[in-house]
C-alpha positions as CSV (number, residue, x, y, z in Angstrom):
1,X,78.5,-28.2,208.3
2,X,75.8,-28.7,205.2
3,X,73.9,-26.0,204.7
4,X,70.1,-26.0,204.7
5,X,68.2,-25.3,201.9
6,X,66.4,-22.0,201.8
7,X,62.6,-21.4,201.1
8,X,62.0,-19.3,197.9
9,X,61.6,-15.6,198.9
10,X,58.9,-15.4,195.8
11,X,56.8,-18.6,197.9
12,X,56.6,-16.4,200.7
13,X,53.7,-13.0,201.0
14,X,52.9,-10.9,203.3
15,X,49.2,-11.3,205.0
16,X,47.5,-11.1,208.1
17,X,47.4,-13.9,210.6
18,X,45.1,-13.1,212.7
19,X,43.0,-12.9,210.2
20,X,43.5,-16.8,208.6
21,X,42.3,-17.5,212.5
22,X,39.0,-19.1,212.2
23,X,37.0,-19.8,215.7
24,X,36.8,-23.6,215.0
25,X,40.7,-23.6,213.9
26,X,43.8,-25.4,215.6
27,X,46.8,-23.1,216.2
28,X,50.0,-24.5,216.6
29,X,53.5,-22.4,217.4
30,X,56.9,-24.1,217.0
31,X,58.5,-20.9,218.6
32,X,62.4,-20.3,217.5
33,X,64.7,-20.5,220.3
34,X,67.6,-22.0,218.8
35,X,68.4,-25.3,219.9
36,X,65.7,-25.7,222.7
37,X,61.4,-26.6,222.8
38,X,58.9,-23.9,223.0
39,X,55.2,-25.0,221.5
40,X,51.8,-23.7,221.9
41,X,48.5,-25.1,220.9
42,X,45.5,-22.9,221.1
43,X,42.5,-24.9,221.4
44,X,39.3,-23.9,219.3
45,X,36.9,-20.8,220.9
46,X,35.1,-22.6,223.5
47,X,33.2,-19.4,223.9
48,X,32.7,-16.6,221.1
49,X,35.8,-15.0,221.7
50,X,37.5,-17.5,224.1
51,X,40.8,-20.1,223.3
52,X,42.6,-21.8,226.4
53,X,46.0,-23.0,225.3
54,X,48.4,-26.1,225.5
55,X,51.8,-26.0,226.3
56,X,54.5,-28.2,225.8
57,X,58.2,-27.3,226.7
58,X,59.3,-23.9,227.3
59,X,62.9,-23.3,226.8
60,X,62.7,-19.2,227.4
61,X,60.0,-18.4,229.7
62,X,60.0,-14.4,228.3
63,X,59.5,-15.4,224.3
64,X,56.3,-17.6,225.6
65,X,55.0,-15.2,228.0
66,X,55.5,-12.2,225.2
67,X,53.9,-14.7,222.9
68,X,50.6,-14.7,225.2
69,X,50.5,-11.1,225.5
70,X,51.1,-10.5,221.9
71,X,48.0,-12.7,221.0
72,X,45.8,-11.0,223.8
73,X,46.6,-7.8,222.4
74,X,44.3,-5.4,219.6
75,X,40.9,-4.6,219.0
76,X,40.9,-8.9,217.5
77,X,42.4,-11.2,220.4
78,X,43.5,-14.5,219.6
79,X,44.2,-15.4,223.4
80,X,42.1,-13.2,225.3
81,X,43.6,-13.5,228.9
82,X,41.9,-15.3,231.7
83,X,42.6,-17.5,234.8
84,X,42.2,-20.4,233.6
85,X,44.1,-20.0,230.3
86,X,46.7,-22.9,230.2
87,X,44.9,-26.0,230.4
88,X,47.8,-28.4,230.2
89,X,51.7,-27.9,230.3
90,X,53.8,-30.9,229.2
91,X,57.6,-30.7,230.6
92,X,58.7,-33.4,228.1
93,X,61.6,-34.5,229.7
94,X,63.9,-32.6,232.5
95,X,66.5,-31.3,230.2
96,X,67.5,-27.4,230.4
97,X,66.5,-26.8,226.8
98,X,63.1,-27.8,227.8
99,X,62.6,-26.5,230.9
100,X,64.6,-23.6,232.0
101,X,61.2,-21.6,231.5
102,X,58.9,-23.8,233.3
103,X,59.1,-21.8,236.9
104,X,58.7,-18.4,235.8
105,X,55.5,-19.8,233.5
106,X,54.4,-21.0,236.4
107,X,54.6,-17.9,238.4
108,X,52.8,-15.6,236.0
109,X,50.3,-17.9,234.5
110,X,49.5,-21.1,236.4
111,X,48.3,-23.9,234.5
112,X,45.2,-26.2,235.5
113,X,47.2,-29.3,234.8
114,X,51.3,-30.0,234.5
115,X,52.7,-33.4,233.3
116,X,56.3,-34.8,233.4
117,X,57.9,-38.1,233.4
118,X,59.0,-38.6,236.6
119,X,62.6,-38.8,235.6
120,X,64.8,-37.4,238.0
121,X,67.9,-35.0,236.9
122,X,69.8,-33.3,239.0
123,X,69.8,-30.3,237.1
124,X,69.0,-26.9,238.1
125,X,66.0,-26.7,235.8
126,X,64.4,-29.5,237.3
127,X,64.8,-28.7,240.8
128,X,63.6,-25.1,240.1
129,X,60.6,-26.2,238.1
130,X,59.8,-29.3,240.8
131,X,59.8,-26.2,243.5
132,X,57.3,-24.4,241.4
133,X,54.9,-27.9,241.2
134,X,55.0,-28.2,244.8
135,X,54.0,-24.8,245.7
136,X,51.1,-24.7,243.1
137,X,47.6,-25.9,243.2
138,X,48.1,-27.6,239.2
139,X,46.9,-31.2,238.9
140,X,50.3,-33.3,238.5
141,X,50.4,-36.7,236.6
142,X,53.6,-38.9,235.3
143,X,51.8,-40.5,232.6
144,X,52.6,-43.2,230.1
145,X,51.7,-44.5,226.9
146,X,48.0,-44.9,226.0
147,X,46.8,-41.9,228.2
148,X,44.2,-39.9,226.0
149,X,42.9,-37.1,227.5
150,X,40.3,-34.9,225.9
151,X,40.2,-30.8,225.7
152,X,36.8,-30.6,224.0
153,X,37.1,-31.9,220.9
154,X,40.9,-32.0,221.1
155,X,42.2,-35.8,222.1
156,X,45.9,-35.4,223.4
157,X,47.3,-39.2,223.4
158,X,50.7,-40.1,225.0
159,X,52.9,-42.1,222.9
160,X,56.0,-42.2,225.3
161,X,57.6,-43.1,227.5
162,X,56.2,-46.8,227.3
163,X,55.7,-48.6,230.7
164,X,59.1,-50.7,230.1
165,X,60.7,-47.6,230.1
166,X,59.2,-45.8,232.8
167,X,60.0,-48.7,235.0
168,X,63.3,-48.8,233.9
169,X,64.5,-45.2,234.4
170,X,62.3,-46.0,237.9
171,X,65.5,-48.3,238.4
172,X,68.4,-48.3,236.7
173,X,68.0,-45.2,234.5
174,X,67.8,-44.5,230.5
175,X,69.2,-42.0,228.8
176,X,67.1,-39.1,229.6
177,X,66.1,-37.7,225.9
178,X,64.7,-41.4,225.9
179,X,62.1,-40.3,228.9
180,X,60.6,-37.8,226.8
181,X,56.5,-37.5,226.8
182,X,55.8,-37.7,222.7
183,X,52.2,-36.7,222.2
184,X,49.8,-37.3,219.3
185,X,47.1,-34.2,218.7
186,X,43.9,-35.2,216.8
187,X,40.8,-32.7,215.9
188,X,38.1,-33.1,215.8
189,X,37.8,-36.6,218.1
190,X,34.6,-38.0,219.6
191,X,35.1,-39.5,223.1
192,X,32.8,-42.3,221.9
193,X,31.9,-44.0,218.3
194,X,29.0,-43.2,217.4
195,X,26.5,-46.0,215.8
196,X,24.3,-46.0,212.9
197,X,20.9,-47.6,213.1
198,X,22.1,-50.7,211.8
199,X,24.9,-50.5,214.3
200,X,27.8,-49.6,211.7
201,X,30.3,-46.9,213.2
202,X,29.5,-43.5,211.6
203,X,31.7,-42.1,209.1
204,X,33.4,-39.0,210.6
205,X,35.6,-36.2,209.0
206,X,39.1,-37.9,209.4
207,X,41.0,-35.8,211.9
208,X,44.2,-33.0,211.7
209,X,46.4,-35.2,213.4
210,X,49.9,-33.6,215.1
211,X,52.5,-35.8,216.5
212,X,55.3,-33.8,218.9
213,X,58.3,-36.0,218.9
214,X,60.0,-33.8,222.3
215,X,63.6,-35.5,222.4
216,X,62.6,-39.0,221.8
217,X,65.2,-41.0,220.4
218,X,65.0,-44.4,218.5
219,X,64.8,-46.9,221.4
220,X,61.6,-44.5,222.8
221,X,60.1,-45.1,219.3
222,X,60.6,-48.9,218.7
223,X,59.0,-49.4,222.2
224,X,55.8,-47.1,220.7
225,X,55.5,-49.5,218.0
226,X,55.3,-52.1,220.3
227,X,52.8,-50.1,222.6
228,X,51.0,-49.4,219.7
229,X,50.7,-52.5,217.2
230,X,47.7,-50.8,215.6
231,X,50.1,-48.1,214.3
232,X,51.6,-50.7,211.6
233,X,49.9,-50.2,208.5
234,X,48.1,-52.9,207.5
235,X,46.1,-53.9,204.7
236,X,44.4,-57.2,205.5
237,X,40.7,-57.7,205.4
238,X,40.6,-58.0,209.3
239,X,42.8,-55.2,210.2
240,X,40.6,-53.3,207.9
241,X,37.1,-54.5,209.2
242,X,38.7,-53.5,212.7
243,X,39.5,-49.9,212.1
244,X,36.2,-49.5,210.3
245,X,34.7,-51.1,213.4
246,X,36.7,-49.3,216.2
247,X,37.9,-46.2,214.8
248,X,41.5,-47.1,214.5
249,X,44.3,-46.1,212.4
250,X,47.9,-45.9,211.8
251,X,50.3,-43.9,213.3
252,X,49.7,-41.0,210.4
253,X,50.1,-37.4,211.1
254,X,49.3,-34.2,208.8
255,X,52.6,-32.2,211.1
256,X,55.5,-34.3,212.8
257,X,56.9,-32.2,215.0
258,X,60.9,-34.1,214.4
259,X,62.3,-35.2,217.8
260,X,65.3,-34.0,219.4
261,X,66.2,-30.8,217.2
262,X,67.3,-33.4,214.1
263,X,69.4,-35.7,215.8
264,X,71.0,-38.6,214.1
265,X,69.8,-40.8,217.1
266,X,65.9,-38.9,216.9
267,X,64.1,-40.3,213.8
268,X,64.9,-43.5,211.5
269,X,63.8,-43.9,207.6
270,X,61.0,-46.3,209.1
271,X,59.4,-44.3,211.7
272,X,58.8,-41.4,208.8
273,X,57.4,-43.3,206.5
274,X,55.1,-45.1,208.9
275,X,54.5,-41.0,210.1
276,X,54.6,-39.9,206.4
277,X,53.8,-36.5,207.8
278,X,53.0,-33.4,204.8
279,X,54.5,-31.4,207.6
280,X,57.9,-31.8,209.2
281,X,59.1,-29.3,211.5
282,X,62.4,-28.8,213.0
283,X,63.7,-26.9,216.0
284,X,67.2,-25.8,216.2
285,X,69.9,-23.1,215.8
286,X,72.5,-24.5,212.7
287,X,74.5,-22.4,212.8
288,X,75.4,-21.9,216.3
289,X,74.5,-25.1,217.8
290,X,77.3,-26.6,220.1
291,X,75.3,-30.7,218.6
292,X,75.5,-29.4,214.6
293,X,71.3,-30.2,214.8
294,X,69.6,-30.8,212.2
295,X,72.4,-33.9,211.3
296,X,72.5,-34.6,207.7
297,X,71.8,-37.9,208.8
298,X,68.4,-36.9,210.4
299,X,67.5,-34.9,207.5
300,X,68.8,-37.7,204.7
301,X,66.3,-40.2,206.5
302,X,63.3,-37.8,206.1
303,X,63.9,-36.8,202.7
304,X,64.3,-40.5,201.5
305,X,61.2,-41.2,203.8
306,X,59.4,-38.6,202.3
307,X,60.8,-39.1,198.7
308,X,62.0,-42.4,198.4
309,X,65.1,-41.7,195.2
310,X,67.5,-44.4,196.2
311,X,66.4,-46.8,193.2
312,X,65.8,-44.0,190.8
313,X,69.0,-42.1,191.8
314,X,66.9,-39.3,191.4
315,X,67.6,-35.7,193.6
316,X,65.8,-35.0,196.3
317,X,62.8,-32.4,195.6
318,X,63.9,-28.6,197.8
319,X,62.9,-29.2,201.3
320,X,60.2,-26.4,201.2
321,X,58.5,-28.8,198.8
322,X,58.7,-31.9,200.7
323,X,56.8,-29.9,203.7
324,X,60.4,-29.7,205.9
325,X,60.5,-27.0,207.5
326,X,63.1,-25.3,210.1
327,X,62.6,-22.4,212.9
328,X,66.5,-21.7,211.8
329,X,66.1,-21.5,208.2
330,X,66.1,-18.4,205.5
331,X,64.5,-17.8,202.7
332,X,66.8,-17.2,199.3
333,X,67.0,-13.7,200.2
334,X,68.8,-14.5,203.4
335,X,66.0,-13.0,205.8
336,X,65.3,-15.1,208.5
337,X,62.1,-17.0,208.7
338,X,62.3,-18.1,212.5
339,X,58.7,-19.1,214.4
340,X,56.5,-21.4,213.0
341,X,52.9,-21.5,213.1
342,X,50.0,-23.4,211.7
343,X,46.6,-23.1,211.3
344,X,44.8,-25.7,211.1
345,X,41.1,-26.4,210.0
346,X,38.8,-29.0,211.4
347,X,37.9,-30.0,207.7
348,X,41.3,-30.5,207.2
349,X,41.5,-28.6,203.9
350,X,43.4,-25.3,205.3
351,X,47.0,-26.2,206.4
352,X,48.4,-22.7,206.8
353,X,51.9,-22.4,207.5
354,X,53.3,-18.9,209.2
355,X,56.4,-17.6,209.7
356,X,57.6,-14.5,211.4
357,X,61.4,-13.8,211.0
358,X,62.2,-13.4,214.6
359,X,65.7,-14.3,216.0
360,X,66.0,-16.8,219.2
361,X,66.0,-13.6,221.4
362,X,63.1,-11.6,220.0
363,X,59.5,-11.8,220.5
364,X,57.2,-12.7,218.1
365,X,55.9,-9.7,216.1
366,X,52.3,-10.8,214.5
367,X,53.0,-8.0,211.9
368,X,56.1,-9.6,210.8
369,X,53.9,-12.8,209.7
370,X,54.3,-14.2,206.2
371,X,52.5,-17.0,204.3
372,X,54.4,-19.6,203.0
373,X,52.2,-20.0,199.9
């Protein structure tokens, strides 16, 4: 098994997170629980002092829920708790990895709104998080591509499953990692554009955009890039005129959450550079998984997408420098650097990244947190 490539202890120092939390910022957590899904989004203060949260996947319901407790905690919250705290939970796709948390989550903190794909698996995860659905009062949707739904400023856009596929794991079945719900996260968004005087569109801040990958795999994402012919860059005078016009752009992201732990089947050298993500994040457990995620494969195709060498014959630049990123990895010292969060700024110009050397099976301890500088 290749080994992965340790951050610099010397890039790493010690600081306080809570205080790098800004009212107006974005908070994402790519918790480590080995080779599973466990993310939270807190959404900006929509009251001094308030956050509601996003989540998506939760492979151990007792790191999440400590995670919530941990950030409502102290003299400065970050989560203060209240009833209507989770305003969306995504099950991505009905794999135990993904969802083995999902019932107790629902049993201690209910959440306004739950989405899944509708693919059934006869699993005991599934049936014991389809059990919790039914007896709660949480709106329920199966959505598709193109659903955009907005949490304030916050516009959460489904990018998969496509209709094709939804029909077709309706019928004859896919392979299930393909059902996955991959989201794109963009802050700030209007939920209109918004005109000049002379009827040109107004030039906003360009948005932190996050794209969450779940387990997609590449037949999921070749049917996004039909879904989604916008997301082709392209630099004709029409296409042009038309994003300028309507507000559209390419399928770019700031952090590209990679899909399915670093599968070989999860990402190809296209979709990356079309992504060309300054973030890439993985979740798995290298050593121990029972899959070998991240493949070499998987993490060959990033690097070249993200620092194209094959006609220079040139080494890749360290990982840590290319913005890849692992809830697995160590830093050069050999201490573990385990959950992953970022804070990000509306403006766009503060891309923290956090890490806070806990193990799959330990909380998240806020005064563990180091900056990766």
């Amino acid at each position: 098994m290749t080994e992965l490539q340790p951050v610099p202890a010397s890039r790493l120092a010690a600081g306080s997170f809570l205080d790098d939390c800004d009212p107006d910022d974005l908070v994402f957590f790519l918790l480590n629980v080995g080779d599973g899904d466990s993310q939270v989004l807190l959404l900006p203060e929509d009251a001094p002092g308030q956050r509601r949260a996003i989540v998506v996947d939760v492979a151990q319901s007792r790191k999440t829920l400590d995670l919530f407790d941990t950030l409502a905690a102290g003299p400065k919250p970050l989560l203060p708790d209240r009833d209507d705290l989770i305003a969306l939970l995504v099950a991505t796709h009905p794999h135990e990895d993904h969802v083995a948390g999902i019932p107790k989550l629902f049993a201690e903190k209910e959440p306004e709104e739950f989405w899944e794909p509708g693919y059934y698996y006869p699993g005991p995860g599934f049936f014991s998080m389809m059990k919790a659905v039914e007896a709660s009062e949480s709106r329920h949707l199966q959505p598709t591509s193109g659903l955009a739904r907005f949490f304030g400023p916050v516009k959460v856009t489904v990018l998969s499953p496509g209709i094709g596929l939804r029909n077709r794991f309706d019928s004859y079945g896919i392979d299930t990692n393909n059902a996955s719900i991959g989201l794109k996260v963009e802050y700030p968004m209007n939920r209109y554009i918004e005109r000049n005087g002379d009827r040109s569109a107004v030039r906003l801040p360009r948005p932190v955009r996050l794209i969450l990958g779940a387990d997609s795999q590449t037949l999921s994402w070749a049917q996004v890039q039909l879904d989604f012919p916008q997301l082709e860059p392209n630099g004709s005078a029409v296409a042009t005129a038309l994003r300028k016009a309507n507000g559209v752009d390419p399928l770019k992201a700031d952090v590209f959450k990679i899909s399915h732990h670093g599968s070989k089947h999860g990402i190809s050298l296209e979709l990356v550079e079309l992504v060309k993500p300054s973030l890439s994040l993985v979740s798995s457990d290298h050593a121990k998984s029972q899959y070998g995620f991240p493949h070499q494969v998987a993490l060959e195709q990033i690097r070249e997408a993200l620092e194209a060498t094959t006609t220079s014959g040139a080494e890749h630049s360290p990982d840590w420098k290319l913005g890849l990123h692992y809830t697995c990895g160590a830093d050069s010292d050999g201490a573990a650097l385990g959950s992953v969060a970022l804070v990000l700024s509306k403006t766009g110009r503060k891309k923290s990244v956090w890490r806070f050397g806990d193990k799959p099976s330990e909380q998240v301890d806020l005064d563990q947190a180091r900056r990766f500088t």
